[in-house]
Structure formats: structure tokens, C-alpha cells
C-alpha positions as CSV (number, residue, x, y, z in Angstrom):
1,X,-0.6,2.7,7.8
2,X,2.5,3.6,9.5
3,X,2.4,6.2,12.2
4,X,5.1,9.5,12.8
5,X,6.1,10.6,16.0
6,X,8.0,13.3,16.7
7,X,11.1,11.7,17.7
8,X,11.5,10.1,13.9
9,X,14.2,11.2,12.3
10,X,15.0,14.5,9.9
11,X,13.1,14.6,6.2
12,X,15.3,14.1,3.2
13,X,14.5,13.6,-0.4
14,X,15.6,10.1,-2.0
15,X,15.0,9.3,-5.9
16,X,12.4,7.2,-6.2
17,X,14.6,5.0,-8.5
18,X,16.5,3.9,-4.9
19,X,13.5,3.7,-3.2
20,X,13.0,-0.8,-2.5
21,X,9.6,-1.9,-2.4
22,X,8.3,-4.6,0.8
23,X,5.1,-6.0,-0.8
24,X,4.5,-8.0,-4.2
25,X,1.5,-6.2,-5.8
26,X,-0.3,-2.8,-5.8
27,X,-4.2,-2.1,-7.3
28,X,-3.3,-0.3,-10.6
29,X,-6.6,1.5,-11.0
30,X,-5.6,2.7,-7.3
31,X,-2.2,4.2,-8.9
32,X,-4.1,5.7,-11.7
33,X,-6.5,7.3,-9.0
34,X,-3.8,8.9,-7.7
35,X,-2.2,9.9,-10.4
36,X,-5.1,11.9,-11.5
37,X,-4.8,13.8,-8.3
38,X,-1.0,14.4,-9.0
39,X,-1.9,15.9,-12.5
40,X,-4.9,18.0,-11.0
41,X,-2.4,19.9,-8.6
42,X,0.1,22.4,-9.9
43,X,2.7,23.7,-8.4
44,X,2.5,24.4,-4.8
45,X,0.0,22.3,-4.2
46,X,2.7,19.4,-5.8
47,X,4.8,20.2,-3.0
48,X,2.2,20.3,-0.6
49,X,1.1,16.4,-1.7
50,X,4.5,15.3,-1.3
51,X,5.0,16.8,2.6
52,X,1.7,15.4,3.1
53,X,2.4,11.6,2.1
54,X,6.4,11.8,3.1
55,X,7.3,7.9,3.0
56,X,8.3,5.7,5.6
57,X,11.3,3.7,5.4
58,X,13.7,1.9,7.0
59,X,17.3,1.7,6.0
60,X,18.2,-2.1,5.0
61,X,21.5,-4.1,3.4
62,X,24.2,-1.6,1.4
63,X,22.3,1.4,3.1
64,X,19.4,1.2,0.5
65,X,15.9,2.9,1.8
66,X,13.1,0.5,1.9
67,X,9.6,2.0,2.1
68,X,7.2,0.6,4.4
69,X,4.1,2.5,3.1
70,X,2.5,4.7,0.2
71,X,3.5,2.5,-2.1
72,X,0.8,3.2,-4.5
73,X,1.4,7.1,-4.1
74,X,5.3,6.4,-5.6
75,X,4.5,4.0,-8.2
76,X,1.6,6.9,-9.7
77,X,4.6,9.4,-9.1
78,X,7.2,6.9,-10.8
79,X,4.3,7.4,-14.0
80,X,4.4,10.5,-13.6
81,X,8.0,11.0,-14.2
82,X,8.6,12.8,-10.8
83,X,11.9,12.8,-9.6
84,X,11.8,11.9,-5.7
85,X,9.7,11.8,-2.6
86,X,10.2,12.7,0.9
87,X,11.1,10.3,3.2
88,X,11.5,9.5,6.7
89,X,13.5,6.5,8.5
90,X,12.5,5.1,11.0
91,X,15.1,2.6,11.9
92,X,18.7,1.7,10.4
93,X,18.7,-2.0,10.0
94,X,21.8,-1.5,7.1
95,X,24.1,-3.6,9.6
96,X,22.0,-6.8,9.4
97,X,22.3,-9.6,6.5
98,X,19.9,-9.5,4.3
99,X,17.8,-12.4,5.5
100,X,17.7,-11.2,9.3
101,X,16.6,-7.7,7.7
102,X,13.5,-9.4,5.8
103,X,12.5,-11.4,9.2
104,X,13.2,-8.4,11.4
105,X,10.8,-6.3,8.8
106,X,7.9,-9.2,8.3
107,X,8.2,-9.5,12.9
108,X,7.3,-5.7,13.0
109,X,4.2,-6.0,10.3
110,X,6.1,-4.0,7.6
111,X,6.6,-6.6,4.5
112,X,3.4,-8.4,2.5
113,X,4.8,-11.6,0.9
114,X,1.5,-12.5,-1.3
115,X,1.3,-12.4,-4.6
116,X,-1.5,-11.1,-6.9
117,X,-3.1,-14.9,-6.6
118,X,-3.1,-13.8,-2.6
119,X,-0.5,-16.6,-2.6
120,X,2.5,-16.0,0.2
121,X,6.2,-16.5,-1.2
122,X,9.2,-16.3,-0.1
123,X,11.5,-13.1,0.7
124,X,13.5,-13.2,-2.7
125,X,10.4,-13.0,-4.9
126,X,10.4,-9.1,-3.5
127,X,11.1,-6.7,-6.6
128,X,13.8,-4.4,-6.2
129,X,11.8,-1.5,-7.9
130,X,8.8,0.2,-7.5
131,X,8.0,-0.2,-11.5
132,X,7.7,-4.3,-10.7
133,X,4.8,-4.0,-8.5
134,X,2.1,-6.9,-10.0
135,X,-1.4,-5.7,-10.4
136,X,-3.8,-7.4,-7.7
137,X,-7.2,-5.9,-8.8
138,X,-8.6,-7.0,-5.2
139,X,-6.7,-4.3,-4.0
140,X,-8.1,-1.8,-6.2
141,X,-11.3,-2.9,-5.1
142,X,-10.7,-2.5,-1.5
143,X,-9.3,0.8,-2.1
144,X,-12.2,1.9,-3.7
145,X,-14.5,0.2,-1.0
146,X,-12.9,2.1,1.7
147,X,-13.1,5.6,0.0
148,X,-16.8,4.6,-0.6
149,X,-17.3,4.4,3.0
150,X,-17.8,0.6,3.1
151,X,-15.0,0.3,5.9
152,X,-12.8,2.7,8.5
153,X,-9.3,3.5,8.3
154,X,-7.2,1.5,10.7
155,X,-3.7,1.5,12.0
156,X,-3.3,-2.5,11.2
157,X,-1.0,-3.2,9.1
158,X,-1.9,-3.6,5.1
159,X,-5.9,-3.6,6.0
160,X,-6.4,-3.0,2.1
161,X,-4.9,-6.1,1.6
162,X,-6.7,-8.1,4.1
163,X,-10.1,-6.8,2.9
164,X,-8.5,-7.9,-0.8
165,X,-8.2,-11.8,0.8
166,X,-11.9,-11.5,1.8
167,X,-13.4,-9.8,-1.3
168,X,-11.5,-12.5,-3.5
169,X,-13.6,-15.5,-2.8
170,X,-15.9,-13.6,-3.0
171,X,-16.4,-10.9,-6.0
172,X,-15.1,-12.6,-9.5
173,X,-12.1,-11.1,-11.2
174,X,-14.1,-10.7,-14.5
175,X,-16.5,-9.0,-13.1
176,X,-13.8,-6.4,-11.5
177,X,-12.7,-5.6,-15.0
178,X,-16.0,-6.0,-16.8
179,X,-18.3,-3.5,-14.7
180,X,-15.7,-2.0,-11.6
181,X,-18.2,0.2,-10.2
182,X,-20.8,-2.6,-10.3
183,X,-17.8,-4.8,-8.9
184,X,-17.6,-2.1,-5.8
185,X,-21.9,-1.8,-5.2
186,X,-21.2,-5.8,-4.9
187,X,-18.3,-5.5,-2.3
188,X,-19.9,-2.8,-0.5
189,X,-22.9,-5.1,0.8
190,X,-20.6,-7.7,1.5
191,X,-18.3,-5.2,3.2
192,X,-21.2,-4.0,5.9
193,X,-22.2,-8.2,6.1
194,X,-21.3,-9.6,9.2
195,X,-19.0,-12.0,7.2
196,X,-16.7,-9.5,7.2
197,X,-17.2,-8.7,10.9
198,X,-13.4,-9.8,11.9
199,X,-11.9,-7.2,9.6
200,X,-10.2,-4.0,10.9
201,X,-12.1,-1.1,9.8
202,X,-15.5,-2.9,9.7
203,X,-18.8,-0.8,9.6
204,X,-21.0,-3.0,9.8
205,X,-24.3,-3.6,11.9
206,X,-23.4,-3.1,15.6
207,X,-22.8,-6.8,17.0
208,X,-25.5,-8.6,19.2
């Protein structure tokens, strides 16, 4: 998660249609889950959503916003047919070529090269819209393993995806789309295990 300060720069409203992605995959049932919520609020509460979740970017080659964060929240708002998102940059890296900008980006924590196999690639594999996004169902899983509790919020960057890496040896992919909420009572346990002990966020047993 990427943190505001005050000294960030003034909100503006971008189409999410120019909004670049900087990671390969998203959890799909996450997307629906929020999309639920965006169909369950009307009107002001719409708005409120949005100034809630403004998105970070930072501005990259040709002056194009690339978001560092909430990516699931835009894709669900892409389905959704909404228009465009607040968003905030945080830095203007348009002068820089476009392979200094990726390194620049992945040095600072803010780009996730792996692919839905949890396989890292290369730079130019990034999709240049949100609508591209791969389904990685570990991430779904993690998602839904954090809202249950089985780990803590952290400020590290992309914790949903490293608790993805760690539930993917270890929970089966058939049994994610057989029986999800069986899937999450099995990553739960393994979530509190002291397996998962090096993981931001973990909840587990206090260490002896």
C-alpha cells in the first residue's frame, strides 16, 4: 500500500482508459468483490468511494499516469463502466526513457513482474491497460485471507502477492475454484502456521 502525505501533489481526475497498469495479474473474484460494493453504493456514497481510494501514480514516458496501487478497485470500476478515478502523482518520471522509468519504478518497490504462474518476466510483458490484467486466483485467495483476519495490513509493498507465492505450493488451484471458501478455511490455518512466520502481516502464534 502506498502511503499520502500531505506534501503530495493536487487531486485530478484521469479516465481510467489512460490509466497504465505496473503488475501482470489481479484476483478476479477480488474485482468482483469490489464491484459488488460499487453497485451497493448510490450516489454520494459513489463519490465518497472514489475520494476514499484516490490512486497513486507516477507520471512515466509521453506523460502517461501509471498507477502504483488499487489496481483491483479500477479494473471493478473499468466493469462497471465508470468513467475515471482520482488520482494523485507522486513523482514526474515523464523525462526518463522508458527502460530507466521501469528500473527507477521496480528500485522504489512500485512494479510486480510475475505472472499468474508467479513466474517474473521482463518489463515489456507489462499490459498497457487495466482490462489485460491476468487472473492469478492466489491473489484472490490472499485477499480473502486477509479480510478473514488470517493476516494484518502492512505497508510492504504488494504483501497480497507475497502471501499468493506462499499459499501456491501450498493450496491446489482446483481446489480454489472447486470449493473457494473451503480453499480460504485451508489457507487460513496455514496462514496463522509458523511456516508463514516471515510474511508481513503475520498473526500467528507469538514467536519463542
Amino acid at each position: 500500500m502506498v502511503r499520502m502525505t500531505s506534501r503530495d501533489p493536487v487531486i485530478h481526475t484521469v479516465p481510467i482508459g489512460d490509466l497504465r497498469p505496473t503488475q501482470l495479474t489481479i484476483g478476479l473474484i477480488e474485482v468482483e468483490h469490489r464491484r459488488r460494493a460499487w453497485r451497493e453504493a448510490k450516489g454520494k456514497e459513489r463519490e465518497e468511494m472514489l475520494v476514499e481510494h484516490v490512486v497513486p501514480a507516477v507520471l512515466g514516458p509521453k506523460q502517461r499516469h501509471y498507477m502504483i496501487d488499487h489496481h483491483h478497485l479500477v479494473r471493478a470500476l473499468h466493469e462497471e463502466n465508470a468513467k475515471g478515478v482520482f488520482v494523485q502523482v507522486l513523482h514526474d518520471y515523464s523525462r526518463l526513457p522508458k527502460s530507466e522509468f521501469w528500473i527507477v519504478l521496480d528500485q522504489h518497490g512500485w512494479v510486480h513482474t510475475y505472472n499468474a504462474e508467479g513466474v517474473r518476466v521482463g518489463f515489456d510483458a507489462m499490459p498497457k491497460h487495466i482490462a489485460k490484467l491476468e487472473d492469478d486466483p492466489y491473489r484472490s485467495l490472499a485477499g480473502a485471507v486477509r479480510r478473514a483476519g488470517g493476516f494484518a495490513k502492512d505497508a510492504t509493498p504488494y504483501v497480497e502477492f507475497m502471501w499468493a507465492s506462499f499459499f501456491r505450493s501450498r493450496v491446489a488451484k482446483g481446489d480454489i475454484a472447486g470449493d473457494f471458501e473451503g480453499a480460504v478455511d485451508d489457507a487460513l490455518k496455514l496462514a496463522r502456521g509458523g511456516d508463514a512466520d516471515y510474511l508481513p502481516g503475520w498473526c500467528g502464534p507469538s514467536r519463542k
